[in-house]
Structure formats: C-alpha cells, structure tokens
Phi, psi and omega in degrees: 000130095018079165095190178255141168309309200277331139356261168336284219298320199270027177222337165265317173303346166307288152298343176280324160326247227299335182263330192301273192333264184001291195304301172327299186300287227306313157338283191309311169300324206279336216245278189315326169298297166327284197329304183298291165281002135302312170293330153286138186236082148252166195248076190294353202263341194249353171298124177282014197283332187171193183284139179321163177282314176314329180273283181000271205310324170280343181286289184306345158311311199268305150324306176275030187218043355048300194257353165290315169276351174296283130007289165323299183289346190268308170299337167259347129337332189249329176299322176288000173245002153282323214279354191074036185241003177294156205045052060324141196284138170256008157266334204229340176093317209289164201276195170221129195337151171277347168278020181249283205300326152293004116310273223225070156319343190238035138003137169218013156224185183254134165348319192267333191273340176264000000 
C-alpha cells in the first residue's frame, strides 16, 4: 500500500461521495428525459432544430454508465486497500507511483503495465 491509509481511504471516499452524487443526478435526468418523451408527442427525428430525443437519451446513457463504472472502480479500489493490496500493480506486483495513484486513485497497474 501506498502512503497512510486513512488518508487514501478518506480521499477514495471523497470520491466515491462525488461519483455516487454523479450517478444519482445523471439517473434522474435519464428517468426525466424517458418521463418527457412519453408525455410528448413531437416528431423529434424530422426536427431540423438539434438533436433528436434518442441521441439525447443514448449521450446521457452513455455518460451514466461511465460515471457507473467510475463508481464500480472507486469500490474496488477501496476493497484493495482493506485487503491491503491497493498501490500495487496487479501485472507486475510492483508498486504504482503515487503521482498514477493521485491522477487515477482507483489504478490497478503501473504506468508500464498499463
């Protein structure tokens, strides 16, 4: 492991705060976009005005599924540092610089292994 723990763990939950929030608005809009083009009955696909509600609905999708794996990567990120295996490379063993992990905290290689 990499640096004090309680650190790490209170700087990966800072983040798991902010992607859980993340998820949650990005949810909520996608379920108010769906909520909206039920209640409309425009012909979004022949508007020359912008984008269709379908590409709206796959951009915001696609965003939230992102910020889902983000999320995903922040919880494991934190089982490897109960199990005590966070900062560590999981190709090479060796560890990974702290300036990879304070980019990307939920890292699972090293820079050369990535």
């Amino acid at each position: 492991m990499t640096g004090d723990g309680s650190a790490t763990r209170a700087g990966l939950l800072r983040r798991r705060e902010a992607a859980a929030a993340e998820v949650a608005a990005l949810a909520a809009d996608l379920r108010g976009v769906f909520a909206a083009s039920v209640d409309s009955n425009a012909d979004d696909e022949h508007d020359p005005e912008g984008s269709t509600i379908a590409y709206e609905r796959a951009q915001l999708t696609a965003v939230l599924d992102a910020a889902r794996r983000r999320l995903a990567d922040l919880d494991d990120a934190l089982a490897r540092l109960a199990a005590g295996t966070y900062g560590g490379c999981e190709r090479c063993g060796r560890p990974i610089p702290a300036e990879r992990l304070a980019a990307r905290p939920a890292a699972r290689t090293c820079v050369g292994c990535a």
